[in-house]
C-alpha positions in Angstrom: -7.6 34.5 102.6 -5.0 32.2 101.7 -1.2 32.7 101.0 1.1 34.7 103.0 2.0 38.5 103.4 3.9 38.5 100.0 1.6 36.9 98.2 -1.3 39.1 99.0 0.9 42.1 98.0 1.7 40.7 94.8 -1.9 39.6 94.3 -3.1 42.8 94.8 -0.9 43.9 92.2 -2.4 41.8 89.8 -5.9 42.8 90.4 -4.9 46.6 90.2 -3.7 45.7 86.4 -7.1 43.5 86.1 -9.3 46.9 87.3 -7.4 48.7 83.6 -9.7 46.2 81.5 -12.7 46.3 83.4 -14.2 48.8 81.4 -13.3 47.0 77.8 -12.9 43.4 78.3 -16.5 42.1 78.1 -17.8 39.5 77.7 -14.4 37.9 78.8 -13.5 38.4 82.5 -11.0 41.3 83.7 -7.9 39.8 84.5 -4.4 40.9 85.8 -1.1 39.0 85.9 2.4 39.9 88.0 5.4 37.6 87.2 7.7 37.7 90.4 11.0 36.3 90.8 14.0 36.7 93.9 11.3 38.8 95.4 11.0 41.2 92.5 8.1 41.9 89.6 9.7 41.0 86.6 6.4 41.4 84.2 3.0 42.6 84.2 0.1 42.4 82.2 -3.7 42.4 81.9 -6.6 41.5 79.3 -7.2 44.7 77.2 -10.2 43.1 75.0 -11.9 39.8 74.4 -9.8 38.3 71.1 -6.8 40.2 72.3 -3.9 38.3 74.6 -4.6 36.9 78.2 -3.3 38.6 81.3 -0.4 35.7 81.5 0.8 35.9 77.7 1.5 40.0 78.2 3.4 39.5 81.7 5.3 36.8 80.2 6.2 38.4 76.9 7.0 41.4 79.4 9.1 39.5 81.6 11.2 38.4 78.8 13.4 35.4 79.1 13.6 35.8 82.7 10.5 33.6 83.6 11.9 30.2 84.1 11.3 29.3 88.1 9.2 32.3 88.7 6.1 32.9 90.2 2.7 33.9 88.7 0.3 35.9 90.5 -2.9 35.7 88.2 -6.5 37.1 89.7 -7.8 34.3 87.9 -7.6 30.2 87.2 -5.5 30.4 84.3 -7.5 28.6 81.1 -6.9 25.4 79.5 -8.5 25.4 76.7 -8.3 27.3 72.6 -10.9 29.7 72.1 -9.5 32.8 70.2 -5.9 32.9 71.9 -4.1 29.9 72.9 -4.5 28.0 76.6 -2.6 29.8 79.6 -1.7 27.1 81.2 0.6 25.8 78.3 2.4 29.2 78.3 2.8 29.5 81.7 4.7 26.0 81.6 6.4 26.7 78.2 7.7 29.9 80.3 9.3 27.3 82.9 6.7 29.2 85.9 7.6 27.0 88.5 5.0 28.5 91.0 1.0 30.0 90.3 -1.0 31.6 92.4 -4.6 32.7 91.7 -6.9 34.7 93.3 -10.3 32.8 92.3 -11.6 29.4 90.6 -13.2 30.0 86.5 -16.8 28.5 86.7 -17.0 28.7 82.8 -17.0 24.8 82.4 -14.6 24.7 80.0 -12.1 26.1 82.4 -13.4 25.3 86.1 -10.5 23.3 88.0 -9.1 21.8 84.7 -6.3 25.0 84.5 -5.2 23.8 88.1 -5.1 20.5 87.2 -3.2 21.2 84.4 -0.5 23.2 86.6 -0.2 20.6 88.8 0.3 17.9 86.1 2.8 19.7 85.4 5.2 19.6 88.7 4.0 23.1 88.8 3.4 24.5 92.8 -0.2 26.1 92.4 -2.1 27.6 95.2 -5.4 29.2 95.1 -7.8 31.6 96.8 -5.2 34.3 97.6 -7.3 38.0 97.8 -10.4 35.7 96.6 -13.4 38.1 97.4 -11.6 40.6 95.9 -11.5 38.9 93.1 -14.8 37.7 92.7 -15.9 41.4 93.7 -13.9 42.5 90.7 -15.8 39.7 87.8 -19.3 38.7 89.8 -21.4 39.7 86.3 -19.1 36.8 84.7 -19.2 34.8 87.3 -22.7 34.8 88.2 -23.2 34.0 83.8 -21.1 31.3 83.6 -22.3 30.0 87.2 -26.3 30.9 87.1 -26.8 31.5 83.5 -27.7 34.9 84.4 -26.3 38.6 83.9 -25.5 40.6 87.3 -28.2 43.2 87.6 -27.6 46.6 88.7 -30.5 49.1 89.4 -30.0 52.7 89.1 -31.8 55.5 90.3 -31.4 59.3 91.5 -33.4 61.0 93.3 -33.9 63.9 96.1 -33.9 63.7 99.9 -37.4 62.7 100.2 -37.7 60.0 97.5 -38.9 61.9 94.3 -37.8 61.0 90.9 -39.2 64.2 89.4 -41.1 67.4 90.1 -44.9 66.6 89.5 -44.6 67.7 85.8 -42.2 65.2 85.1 -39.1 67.7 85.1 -36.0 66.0 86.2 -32.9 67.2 84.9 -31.4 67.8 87.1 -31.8 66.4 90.5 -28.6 65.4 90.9 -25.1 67.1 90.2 -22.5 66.8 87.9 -20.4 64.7 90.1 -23.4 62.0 90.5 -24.2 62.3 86.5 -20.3 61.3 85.8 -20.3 58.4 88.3 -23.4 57.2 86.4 -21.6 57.0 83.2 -19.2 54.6 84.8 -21.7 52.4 86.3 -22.6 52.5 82.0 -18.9 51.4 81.3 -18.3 48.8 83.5 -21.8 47.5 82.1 -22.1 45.1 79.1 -25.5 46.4 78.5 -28.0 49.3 79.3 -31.6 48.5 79.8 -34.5 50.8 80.0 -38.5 50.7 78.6 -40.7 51.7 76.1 -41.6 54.2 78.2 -38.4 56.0 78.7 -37.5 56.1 75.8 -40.6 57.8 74.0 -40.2 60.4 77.0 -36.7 61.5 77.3 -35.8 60.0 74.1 -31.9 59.0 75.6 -28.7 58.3 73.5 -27.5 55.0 76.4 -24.4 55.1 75.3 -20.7 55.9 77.4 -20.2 59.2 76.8 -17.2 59.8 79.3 -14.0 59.7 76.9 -12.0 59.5 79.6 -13.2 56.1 80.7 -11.2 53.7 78.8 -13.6 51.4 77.0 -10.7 50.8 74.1 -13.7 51.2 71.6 -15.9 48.6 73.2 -20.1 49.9 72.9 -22.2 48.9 75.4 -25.6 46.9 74.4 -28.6 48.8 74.5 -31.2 46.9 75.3 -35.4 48.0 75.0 -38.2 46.5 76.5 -41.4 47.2 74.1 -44.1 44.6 73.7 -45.8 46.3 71.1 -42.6 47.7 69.5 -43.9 51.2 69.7 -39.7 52.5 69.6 -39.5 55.1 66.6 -37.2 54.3 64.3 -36.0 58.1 64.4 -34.7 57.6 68.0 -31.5 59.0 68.8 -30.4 55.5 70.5 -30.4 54.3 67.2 -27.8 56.9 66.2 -24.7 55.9 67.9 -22.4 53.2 67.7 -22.5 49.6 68.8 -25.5 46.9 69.3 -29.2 47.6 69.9 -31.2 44.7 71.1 -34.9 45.0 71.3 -37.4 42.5 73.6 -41.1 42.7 72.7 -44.1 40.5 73.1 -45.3 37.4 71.2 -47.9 39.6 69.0 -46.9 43.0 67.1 -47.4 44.4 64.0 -45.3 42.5 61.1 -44.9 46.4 59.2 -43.1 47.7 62.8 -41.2 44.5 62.8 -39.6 45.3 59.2 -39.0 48.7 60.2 -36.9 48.2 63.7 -35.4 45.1 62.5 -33.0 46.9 60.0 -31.8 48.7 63.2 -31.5 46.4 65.9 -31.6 42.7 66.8 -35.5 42.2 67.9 -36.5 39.0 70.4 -40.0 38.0 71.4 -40.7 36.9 74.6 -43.0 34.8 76.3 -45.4 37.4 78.5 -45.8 37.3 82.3 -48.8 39.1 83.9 -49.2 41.1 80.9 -45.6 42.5 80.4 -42.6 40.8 79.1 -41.0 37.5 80.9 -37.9 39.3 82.7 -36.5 36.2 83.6 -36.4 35.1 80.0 -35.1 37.9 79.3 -32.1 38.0 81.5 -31.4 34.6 80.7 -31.3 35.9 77.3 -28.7 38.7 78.0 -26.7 35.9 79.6 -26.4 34.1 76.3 -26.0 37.1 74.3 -22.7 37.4 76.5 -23.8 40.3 78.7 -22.2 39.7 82.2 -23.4 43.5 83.9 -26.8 44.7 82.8 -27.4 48.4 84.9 -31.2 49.3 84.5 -31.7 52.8 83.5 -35.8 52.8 83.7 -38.8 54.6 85.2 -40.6 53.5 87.8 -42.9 50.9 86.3 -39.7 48.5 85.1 -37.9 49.4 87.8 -41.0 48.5 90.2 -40.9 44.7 88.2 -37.5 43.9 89.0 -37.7 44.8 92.5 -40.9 43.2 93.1 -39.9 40.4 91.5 -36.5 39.9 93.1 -34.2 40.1 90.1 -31.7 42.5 91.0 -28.2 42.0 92.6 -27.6 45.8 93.7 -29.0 48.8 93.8 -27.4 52.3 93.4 -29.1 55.2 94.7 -27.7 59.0 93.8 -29.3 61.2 96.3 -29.9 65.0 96.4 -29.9 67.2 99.2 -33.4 68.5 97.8 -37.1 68.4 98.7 -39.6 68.3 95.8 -42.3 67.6 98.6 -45.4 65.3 98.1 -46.6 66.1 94.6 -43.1 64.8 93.0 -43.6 61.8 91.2 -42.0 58.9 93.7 -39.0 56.8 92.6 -40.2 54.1 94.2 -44.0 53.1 93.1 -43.5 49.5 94.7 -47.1 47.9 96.4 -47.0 48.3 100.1 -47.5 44.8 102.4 -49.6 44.4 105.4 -46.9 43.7 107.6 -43.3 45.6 108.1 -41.9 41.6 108.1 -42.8 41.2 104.5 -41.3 44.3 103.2 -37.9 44.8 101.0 -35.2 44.3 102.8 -31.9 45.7 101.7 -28.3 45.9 103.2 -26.0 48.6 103.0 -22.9 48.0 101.2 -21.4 51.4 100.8 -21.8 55.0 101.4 -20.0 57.9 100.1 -20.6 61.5 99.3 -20.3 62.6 95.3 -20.1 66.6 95.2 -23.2 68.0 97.3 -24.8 64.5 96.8 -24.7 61.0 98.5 -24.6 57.4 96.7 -25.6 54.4 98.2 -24.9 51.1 97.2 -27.4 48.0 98.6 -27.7 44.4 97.5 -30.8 42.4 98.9 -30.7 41.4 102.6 -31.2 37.9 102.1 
């Protein structure tokens, strides 16, 4: 961690304003901004929504006039280039900032060390990497797009104490509590897009959107996004019925007359088939250029098996109940078993905590 004992307080400032925009800046990055001067925070800001001003333009126009031979504390390499708001880095000297500090580099290309170098050009004092894991922590979906070309991927499942999904009839509602339900609809607001399959969605018929008011998307919609080869989704389902974007994968080969039909509704892609099901590389790759930084996977166990199988997941959130179905519930986890305990999945625990009566666990891959 670089910078000194003020600067990380300041810093952490900053990425307290970012966390406000997590929920409604996509497909930009969150990003917070404290404007310090004779040891005092003279203006805040933070990005509210992509097309709406940067982090630096609200803590300067906060700050007022009193900005010239300040400090900036930004969460992220302020940009250098016109898109739908003007370049940072010419505000921040227009402002007469005589110091900026950031938490983390921009890997979008357009950005990546050209902001610094801009500073610097400028007889400006920059230093970076102040609170940098925290800061990556905070935008790794955006990150990992502009780095990898891919959308962070989040898996989601609940489930009771000894691994079942639902009760052997396929009754599951509900298996967890309320508390476990509500922290699931954040995990859906802090993602750009929802993903489930065919298969879910002719059985439980879901809505996939952010149904928490309290959450403070600023009107953003999450993506719903479908996985149906044969594009078997009825046009009368209730996904189809809320606001925002639908975006449909299927295979190479359907029916022209379903085509018509779900095309007036949502945005339909074919993909190239792998092993008899849709490409999920090609279509994360997809997400990624559709802008999607966060994709959380919402799915039974047959997608859900194909992205752990197949190594495609960053994380993996678990809600667990205090509850045994016992061995006729259907398993949550319907992944093939190796010969050897050396070749099975290996995951690390990254967090633990208790939601009401039931626990959450967070993992990423142990790799």
């Amino acid at each position: 961690m670089g910078g000194d004992e003020p600067d990380v307080a300041y810093m952490r400032e900053a990425l307290e304003l970012a966390r406000l925009g997590q929920y409604s800046t996509s497909p930009n990055p969150a990003v917070g901004c404290v404007i310090v001067k004779n040891d005092e925070i003279i203006g805040k800001g933070f990005h509210h929504l992509a097309g709406g001003d940067h982090a630096e333009i609200e803590a300067i126009r906060d700050a007022g006039e009193r900005t010239k031979m300040a400090t900036a504390y930004v969460t992220l390499e302020p940009c250098s280039h016109t898109n739908l708001t003007g370049p940072c880095v010419e505000a921040l000297i227009s402002a007469g900032i005589s110091r900026v500090v950031y938490a983390c580099g921009d890997p979008n290309p357009r950005v990546s060390g050209r902001g610094h170098r801009t500073l610097c050009d400028a007889g400006i004092d920059v230093l970076s990497g102040v609170c940098e894991d925290e800061a990556l922590e905070l935008n790794r979906g955006f990150i990992k797009r502009m780095a990898k070309g891919k959308p962070y991927v989040r898996l989601k499942m609940a489930m009771s104490l000894d691994g079942a999904m639902a009760m052997s009839s396929g009754e599951s509602k509900w298996i967890t509590g309320e508390a476990a339900r509500s922290d699931g609809q954040r995990l859906r607001a802090l993602s750009c897009g929802v993903m489930t399959g065919i298969g879910t969605v002719l059985a439980d018929n879901p809505l996939l959107n952010v149904r928490d008011k309290e959450l403070q998307t600023r009107g953003r919609e999450v993506t719903r996004i479908i996985l149906d080869t044969q594009l078997r989704c009825p046009p009368s389902a209730s996904l189809f019925k809320v606001g925002g974007r639908v975006l449909i994968f299927c295979g190479n080969f359907v029916e022209s007359r379903r085509y018509k039909k779900l095309a007036e509704l949502a945005e339909i892609e074919s993909v190239e088939e792998f092993s008899g099901a849709i490409d999920l590389e090609l279509v994360l790759a997809s997400c990624a250029s559709h802008g999607l930084n966060n994709i959380l996977i919402e799915a039974g166990p047959v997608l859900t098996r194909q992205f752990i199988q197949r190594k495609l997941f960053d994380e993996l959130t678990l809600y667990i109940a205090p509850k045994i179905i016992g061995i006729e519930g259907r398993r949550a986890f319907q992944v093939p078993s190796p010969d050897k305990l050396s070749e099975v999945h290996d995951l690390k625990l990254k967090d633990l905590s208790s939601l009401g009566n039931d626990m959450v666990a967070t993992l990423v891959p142990n790799t």
